[in-house]
C-alpha positions as YAML, in Angstrom:
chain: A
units: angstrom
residues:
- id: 1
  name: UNK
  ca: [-47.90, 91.02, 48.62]
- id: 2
  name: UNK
  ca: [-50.43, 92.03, 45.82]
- id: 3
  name: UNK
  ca: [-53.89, 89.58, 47.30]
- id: 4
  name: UNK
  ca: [-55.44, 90.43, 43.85]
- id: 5
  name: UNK
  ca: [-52.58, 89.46, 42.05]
- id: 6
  name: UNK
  ca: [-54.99, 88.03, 39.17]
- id: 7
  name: UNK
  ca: [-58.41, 89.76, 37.75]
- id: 8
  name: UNK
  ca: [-61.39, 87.60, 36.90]
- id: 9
  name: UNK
  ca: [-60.26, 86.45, 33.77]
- id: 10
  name: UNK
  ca: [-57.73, 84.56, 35.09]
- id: 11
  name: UNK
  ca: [-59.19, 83.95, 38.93]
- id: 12
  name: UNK
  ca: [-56.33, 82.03, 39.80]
- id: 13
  name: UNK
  ca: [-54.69, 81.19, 43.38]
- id: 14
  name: UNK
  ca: [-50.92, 80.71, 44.43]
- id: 15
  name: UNK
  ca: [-51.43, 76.56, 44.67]
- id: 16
  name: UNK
  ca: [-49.06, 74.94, 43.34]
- id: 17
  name: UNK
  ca: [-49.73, 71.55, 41.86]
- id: 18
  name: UNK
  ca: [-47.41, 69.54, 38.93]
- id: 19
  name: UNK
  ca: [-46.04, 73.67, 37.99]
- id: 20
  name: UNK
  ca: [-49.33, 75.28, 37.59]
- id: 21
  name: UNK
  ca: [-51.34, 77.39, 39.45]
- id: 22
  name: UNK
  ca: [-54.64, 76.43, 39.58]
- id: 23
  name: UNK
  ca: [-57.52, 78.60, 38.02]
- id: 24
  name: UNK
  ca: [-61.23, 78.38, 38.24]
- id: 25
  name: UNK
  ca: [-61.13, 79.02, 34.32]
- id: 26
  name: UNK
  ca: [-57.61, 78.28, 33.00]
- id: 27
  name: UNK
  ca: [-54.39, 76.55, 34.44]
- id: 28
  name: UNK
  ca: [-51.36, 79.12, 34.36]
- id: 29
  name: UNK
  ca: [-47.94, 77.06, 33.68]
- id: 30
  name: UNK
  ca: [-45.22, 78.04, 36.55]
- id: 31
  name: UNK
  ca: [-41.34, 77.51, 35.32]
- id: 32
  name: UNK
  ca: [-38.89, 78.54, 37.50]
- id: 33
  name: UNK
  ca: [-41.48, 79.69, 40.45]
- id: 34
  name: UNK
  ca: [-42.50, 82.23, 37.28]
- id: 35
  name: UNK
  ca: [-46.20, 82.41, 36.08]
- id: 36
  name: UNK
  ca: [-46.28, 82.73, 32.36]
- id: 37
  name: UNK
  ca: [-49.36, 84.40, 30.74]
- id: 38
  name: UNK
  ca: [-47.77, 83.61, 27.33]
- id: 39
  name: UNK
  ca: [-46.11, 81.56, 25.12]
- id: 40
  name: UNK
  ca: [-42.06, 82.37, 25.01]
- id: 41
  name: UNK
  ca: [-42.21, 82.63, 21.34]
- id: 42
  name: UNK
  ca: [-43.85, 85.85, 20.20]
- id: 43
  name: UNK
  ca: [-42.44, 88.87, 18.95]
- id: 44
  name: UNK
  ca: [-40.04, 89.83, 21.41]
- id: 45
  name: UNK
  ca: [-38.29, 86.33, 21.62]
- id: 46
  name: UNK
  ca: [-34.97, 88.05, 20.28]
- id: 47
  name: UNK
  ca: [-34.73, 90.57, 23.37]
- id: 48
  name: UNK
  ca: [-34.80, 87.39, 25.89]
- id: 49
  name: UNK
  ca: [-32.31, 85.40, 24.76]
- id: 50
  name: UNK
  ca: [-29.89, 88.49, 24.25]
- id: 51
  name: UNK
  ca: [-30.90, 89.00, 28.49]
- id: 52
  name: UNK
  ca: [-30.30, 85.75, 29.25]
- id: 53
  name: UNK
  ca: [-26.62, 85.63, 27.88]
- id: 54
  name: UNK
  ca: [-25.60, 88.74, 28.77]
- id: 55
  name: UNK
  ca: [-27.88, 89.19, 32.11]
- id: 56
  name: UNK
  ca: [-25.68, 91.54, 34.21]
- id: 57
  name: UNK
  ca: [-24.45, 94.03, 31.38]
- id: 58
  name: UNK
  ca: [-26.83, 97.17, 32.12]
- id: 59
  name: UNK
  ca: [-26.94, 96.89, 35.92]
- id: 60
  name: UNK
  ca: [-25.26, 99.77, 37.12]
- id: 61
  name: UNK
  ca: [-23.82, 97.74, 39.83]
- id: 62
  name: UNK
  ca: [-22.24, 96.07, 36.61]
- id: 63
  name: UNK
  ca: [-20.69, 99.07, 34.99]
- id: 64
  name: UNK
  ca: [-20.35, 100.91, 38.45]
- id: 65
  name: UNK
  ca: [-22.61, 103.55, 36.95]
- id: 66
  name: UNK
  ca: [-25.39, 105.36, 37.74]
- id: 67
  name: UNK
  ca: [-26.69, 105.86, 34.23]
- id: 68
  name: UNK
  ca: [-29.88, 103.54, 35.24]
- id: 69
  name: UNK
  ca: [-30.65, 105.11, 38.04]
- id: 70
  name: UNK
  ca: [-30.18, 108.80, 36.25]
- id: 71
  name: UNK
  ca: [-32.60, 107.63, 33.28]
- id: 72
  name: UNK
  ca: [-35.60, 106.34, 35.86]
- id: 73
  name: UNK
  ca: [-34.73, 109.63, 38.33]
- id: 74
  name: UNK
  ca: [-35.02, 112.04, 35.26]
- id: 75
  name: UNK
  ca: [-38.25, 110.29, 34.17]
- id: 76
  name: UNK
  ca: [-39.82, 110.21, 37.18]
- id: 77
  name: UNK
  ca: [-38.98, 113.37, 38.70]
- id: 78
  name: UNK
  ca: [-36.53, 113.66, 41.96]
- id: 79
  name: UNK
  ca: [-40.05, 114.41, 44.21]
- id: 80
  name: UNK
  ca: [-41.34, 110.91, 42.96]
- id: 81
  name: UNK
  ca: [-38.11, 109.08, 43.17]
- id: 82
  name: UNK
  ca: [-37.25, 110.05, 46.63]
- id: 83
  name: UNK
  ca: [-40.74, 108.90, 47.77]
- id: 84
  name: UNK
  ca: [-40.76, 105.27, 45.99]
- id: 85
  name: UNK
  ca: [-40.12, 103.65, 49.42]
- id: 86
  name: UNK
  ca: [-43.04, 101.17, 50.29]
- id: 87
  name: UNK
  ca: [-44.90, 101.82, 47.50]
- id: 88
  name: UNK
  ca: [-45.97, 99.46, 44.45]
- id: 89
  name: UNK
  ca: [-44.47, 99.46, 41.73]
- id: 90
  name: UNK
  ca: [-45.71, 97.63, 38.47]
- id: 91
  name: UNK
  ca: [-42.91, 97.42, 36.36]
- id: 92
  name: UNK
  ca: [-43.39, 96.44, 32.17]
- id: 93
  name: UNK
  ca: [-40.89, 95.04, 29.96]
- id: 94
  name: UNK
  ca: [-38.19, 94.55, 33.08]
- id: 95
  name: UNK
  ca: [-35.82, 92.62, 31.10]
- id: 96
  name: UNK
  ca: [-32.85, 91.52, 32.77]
- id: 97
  name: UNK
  ca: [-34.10, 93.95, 35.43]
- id: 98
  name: UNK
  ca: [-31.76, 97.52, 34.85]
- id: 99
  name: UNK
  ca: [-34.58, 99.20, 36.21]
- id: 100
  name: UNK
  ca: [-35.80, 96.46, 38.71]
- id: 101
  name: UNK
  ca: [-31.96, 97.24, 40.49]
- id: 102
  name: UNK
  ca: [-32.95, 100.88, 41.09]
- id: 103
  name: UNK
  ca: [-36.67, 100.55, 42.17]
- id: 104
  name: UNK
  ca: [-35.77, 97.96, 44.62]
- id: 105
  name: UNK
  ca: [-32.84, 100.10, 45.72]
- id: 106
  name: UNK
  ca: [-35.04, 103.11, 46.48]
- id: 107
  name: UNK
  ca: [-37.47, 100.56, 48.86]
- id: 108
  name: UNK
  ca: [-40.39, 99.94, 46.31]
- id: 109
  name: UNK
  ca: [-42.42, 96.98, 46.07]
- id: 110
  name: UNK
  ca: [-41.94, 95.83, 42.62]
- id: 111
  name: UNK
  ca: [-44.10, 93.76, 40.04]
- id: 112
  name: UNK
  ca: [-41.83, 93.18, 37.57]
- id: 113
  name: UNK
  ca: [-42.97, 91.32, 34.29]
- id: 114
  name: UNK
  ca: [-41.88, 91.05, 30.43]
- id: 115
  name: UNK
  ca: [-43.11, 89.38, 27.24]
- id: 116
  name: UNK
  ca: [-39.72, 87.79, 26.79]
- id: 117
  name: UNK
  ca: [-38.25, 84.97, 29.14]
- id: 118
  name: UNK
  ca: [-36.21, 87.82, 29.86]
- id: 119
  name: UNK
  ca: [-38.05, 87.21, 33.09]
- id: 120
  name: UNK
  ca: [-35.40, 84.79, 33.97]
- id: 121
  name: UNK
  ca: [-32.82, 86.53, 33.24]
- id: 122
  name: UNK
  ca: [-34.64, 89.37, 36.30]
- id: 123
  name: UNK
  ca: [-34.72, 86.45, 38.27]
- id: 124
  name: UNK
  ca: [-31.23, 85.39, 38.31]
- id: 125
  name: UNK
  ca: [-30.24, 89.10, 39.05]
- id: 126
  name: UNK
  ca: [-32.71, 89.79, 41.80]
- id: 127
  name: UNK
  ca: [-34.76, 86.30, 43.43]
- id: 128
  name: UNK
  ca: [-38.11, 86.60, 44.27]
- id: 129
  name: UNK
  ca: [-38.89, 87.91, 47.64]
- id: 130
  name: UNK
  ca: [-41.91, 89.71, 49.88]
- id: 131
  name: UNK
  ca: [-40.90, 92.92, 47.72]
- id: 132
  name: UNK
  ca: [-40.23, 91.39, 44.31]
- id: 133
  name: UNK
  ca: [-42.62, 89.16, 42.10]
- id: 134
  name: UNK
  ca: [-41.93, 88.38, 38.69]
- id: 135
  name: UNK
  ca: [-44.03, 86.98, 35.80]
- id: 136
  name: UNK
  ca: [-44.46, 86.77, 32.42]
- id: 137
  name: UNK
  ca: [-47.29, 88.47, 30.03]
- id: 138
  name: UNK
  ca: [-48.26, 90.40, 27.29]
- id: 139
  name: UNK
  ca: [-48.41, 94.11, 27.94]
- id: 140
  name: UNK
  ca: [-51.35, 94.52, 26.62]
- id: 141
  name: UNK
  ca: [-53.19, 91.77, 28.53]
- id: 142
  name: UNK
  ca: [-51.68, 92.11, 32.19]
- id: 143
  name: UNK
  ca: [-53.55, 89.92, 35.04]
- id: 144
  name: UNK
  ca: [-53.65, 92.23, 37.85]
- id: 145
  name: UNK
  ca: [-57.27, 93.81, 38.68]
- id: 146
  name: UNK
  ca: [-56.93, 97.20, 37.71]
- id: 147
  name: UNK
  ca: [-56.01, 100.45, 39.44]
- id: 148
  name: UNK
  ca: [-53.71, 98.42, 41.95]
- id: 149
  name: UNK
  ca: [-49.90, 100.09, 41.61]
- id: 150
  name: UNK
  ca: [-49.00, 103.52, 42.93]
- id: 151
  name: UNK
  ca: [-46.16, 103.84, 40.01]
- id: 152
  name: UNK
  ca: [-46.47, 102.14, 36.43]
- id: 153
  name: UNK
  ca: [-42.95, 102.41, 34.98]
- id: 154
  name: UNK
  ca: [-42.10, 101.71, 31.29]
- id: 155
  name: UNK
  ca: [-39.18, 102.76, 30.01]
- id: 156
  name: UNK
  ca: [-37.58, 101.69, 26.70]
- id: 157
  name: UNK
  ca: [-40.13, 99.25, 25.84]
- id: 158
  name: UNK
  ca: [-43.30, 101.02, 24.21]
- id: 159
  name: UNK
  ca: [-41.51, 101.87, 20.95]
- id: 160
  name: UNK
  ca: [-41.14, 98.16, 20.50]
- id: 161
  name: UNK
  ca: [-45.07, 97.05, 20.74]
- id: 162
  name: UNK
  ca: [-47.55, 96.50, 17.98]
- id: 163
  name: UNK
  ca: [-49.65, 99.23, 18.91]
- id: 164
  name: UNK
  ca: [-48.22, 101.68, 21.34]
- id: 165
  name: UNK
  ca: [-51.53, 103.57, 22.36]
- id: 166
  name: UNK
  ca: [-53.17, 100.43, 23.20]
- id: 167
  name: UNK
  ca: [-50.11, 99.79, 25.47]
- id: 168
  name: UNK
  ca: [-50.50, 103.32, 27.11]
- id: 169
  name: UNK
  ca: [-53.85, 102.33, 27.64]
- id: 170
  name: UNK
  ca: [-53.09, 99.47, 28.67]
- id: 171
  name: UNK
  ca: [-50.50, 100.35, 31.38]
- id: 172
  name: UNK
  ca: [-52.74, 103.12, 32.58]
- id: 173
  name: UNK
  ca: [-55.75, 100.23, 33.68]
- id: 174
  name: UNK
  ca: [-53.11, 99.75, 36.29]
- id: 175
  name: UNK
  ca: [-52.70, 103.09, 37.89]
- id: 176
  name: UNK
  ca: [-54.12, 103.49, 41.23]
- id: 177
  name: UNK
  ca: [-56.36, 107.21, 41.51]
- id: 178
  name: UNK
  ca: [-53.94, 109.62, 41.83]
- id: 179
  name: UNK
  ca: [-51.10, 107.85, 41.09]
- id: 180
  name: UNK
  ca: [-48.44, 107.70, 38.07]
- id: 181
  name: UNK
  ca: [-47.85, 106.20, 34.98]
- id: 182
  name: UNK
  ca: [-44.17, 106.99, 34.06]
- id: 183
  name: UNK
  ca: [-43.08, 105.89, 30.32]
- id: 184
  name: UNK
  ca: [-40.71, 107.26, 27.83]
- id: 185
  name: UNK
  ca: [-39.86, 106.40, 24.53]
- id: 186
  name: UNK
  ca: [-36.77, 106.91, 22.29]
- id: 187
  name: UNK
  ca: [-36.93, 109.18, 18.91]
- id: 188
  name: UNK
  ca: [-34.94, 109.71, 15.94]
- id: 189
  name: UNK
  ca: [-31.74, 112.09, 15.53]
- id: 190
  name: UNK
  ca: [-30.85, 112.96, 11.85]
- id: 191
  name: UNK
  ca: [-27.31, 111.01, 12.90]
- id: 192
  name: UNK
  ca: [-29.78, 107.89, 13.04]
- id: 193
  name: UNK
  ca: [-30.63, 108.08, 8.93]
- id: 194
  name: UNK
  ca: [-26.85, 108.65, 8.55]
- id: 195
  name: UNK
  ca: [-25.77, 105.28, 9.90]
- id: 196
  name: UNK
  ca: [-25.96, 101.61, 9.31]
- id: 197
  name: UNK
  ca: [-27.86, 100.26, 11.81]
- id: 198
  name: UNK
  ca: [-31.53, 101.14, 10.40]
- id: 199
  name: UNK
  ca: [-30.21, 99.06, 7.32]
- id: 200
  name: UNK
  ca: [-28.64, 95.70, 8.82]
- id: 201
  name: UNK
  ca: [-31.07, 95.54, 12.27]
- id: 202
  name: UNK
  ca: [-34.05, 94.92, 9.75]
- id: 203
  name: UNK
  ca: [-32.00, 91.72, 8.52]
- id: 204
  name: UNK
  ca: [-31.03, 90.35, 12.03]
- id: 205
  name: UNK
  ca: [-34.75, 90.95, 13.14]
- id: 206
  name: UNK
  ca: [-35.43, 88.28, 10.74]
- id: 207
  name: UNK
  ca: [-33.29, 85.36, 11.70]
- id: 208
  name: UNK
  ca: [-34.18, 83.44, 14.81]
- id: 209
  name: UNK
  ca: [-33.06, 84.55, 18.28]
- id: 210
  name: UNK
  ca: [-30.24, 82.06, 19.10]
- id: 211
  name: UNK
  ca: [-28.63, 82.79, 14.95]
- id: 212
  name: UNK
  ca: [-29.66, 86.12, 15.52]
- id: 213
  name: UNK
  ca: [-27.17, 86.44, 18.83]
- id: 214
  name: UNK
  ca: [-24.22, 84.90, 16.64]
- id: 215
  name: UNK
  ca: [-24.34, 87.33, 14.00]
- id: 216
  name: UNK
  ca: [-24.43, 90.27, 16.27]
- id: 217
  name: UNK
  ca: [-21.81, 88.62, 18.60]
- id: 218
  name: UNK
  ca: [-19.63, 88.43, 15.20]
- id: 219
  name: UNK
  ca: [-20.14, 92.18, 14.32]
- id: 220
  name: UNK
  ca: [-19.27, 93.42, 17.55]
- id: 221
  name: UNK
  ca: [-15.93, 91.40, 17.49]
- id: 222
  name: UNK
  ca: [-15.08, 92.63, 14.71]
- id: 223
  name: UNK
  ca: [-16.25, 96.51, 15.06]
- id: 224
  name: UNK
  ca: [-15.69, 96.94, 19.36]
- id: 225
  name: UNK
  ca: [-11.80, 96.76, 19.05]
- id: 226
  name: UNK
  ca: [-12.37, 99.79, 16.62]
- id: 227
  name: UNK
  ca: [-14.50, 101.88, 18.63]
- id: 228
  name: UNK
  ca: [-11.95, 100.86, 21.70]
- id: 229
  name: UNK
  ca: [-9.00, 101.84, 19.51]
- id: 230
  name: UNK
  ca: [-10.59, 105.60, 18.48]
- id: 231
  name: UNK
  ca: [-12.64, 106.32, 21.89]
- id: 232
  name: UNK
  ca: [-10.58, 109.35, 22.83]
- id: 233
  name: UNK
  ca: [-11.02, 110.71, 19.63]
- id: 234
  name: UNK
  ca: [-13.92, 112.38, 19.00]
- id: 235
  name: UNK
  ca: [-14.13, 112.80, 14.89]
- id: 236
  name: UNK
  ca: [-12.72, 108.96, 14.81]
- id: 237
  name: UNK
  ca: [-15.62, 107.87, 16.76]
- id: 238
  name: UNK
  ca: [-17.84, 110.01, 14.51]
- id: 239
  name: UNK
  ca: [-16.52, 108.50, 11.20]
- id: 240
  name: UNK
  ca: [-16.63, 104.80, 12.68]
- id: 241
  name: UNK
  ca: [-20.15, 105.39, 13.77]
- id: 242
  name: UNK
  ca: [-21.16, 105.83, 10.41]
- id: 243
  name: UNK
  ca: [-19.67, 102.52, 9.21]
- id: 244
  name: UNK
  ca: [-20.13, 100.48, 12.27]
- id: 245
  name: UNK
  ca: [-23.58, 99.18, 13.33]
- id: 246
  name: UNK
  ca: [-22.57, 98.73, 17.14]
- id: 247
  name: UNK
  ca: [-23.24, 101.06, 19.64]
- id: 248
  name: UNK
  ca: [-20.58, 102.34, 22.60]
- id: 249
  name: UNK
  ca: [-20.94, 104.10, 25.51]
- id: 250
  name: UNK
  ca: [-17.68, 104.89, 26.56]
- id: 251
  name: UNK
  ca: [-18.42, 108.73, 27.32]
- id: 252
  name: UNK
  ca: [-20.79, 107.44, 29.89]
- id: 253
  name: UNK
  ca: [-18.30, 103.99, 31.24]
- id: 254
  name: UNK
  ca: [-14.76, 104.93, 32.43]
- id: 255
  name: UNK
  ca: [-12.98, 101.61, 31.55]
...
């Protein structure tokens, strides 16, 4: 799968010696049969260790669910989606792999890849195989050749990036003639500026991942058993969402 996985800059092979992969210009480290392109720490260090620890909680074959599935129909388009079967599939910012479930579901050949060691997290849910590769990189330096992948898929993730029209440009490099690039991106309701979370997320950006997990782990003890006890009723869940910084889904979860 993928013969030109790597473009000139990297010119690498799959040899395997001492966890690299050997490179006429630059050794690529290999942990966990995963090529990273990048250094763990970086920006988005936060988003894997939250994947790691909680690795299975977005898979709809977690939550029994379809909402995954729903989000990458609806932004794809049911002719598209129907016809993913054998084609490839580069997939950006795959975390824990919500996304990688469905594509691989549907019969695509998937590239998935993140900034984060989130990667592991993807490869604990779904193992590399002749349809599924996984590695790690910065979006905006990805080390396929370009104009390989039938579908480019980002969902969720270009929001998050220092400079999202370099990442469109980016992710667009990788589209084969005539085929897609499928992204979407999430924007502000005026029920946003009337809650907490655009005050305290600023703060928990700030501390490091692993401290950064026990604080939000704290707030959602404390808050979830609220939004559990009020879930059936609609202005109580209105009220508490004002107050409360975490975020439930129970209108779309039948627990």
């Amino acid at each position: 799968m993928f013969p030109d996985y790597f473009d000139n800059k990297y010119n690498a092979v799959f040899k395997n010696e001492r966890n690299k992969l050997i490179s006429n210009k630059r050794n690529v480290e290999v942990i966990n049969e995963i090529p990273r392109f990048i250094h763990n720490e970086n920006y988005a260090s936060a988003f894997g260790e939250q994947w790691k620890k909680y690795f299975d909680i977005q898979l709809d074959s977690y939550t029994n669910t379809n909402i995954s599935r729903d989000r990458v129909k609806r932004c794809m388009g049911s002719e598209l989606f129907e016809k993913l079967k054998g084609k490839y599939v580069l997939e950006a910012g795959c975390g824990a792999g919500r996304f990688t479930e469905v594509l691989l579901s549907k019969g695509a050949r998937v590239a998935s890849f993140d900034i984060s060691d989130a990667v592991e997290a993807n490869k604990k849910n779904f193992p590399l195989n002749e349809d599924h590769i996984i590695f790690q990189a910065d979006i905006n330096d990805i080390p396929f050749k370009a104009e390989q992948f039938d579908v480019v898929l980002c969902l969720g993730v270009i929001q998050h990036t220092p400079d999202p029209e370099q990442t469109i440009a980016s992710l667009w490099n990788q589209v084969k003639p005539g085929g897609w690039l499928v992204i979407d991106h999430y924007t502000y309701r005026l029920s946003h500026f009337t809650k907490t979370t655009p005050i305290i997320r600023p703060f928990i950006k700030r501390l490091s991942p692993k401290y950064g997990i026990k604080v939000t782990d704290s707030i959602t003890k404390l808050f979830f058993p609220l939004h559990k006890l009020v879930k059936n009723f609609y202005f109580g869940q209105a009220l508490l969402s004002r107050i409360s910084p975490v975020h439930t889904y129970f209108s779309h979860i039948q627990s």
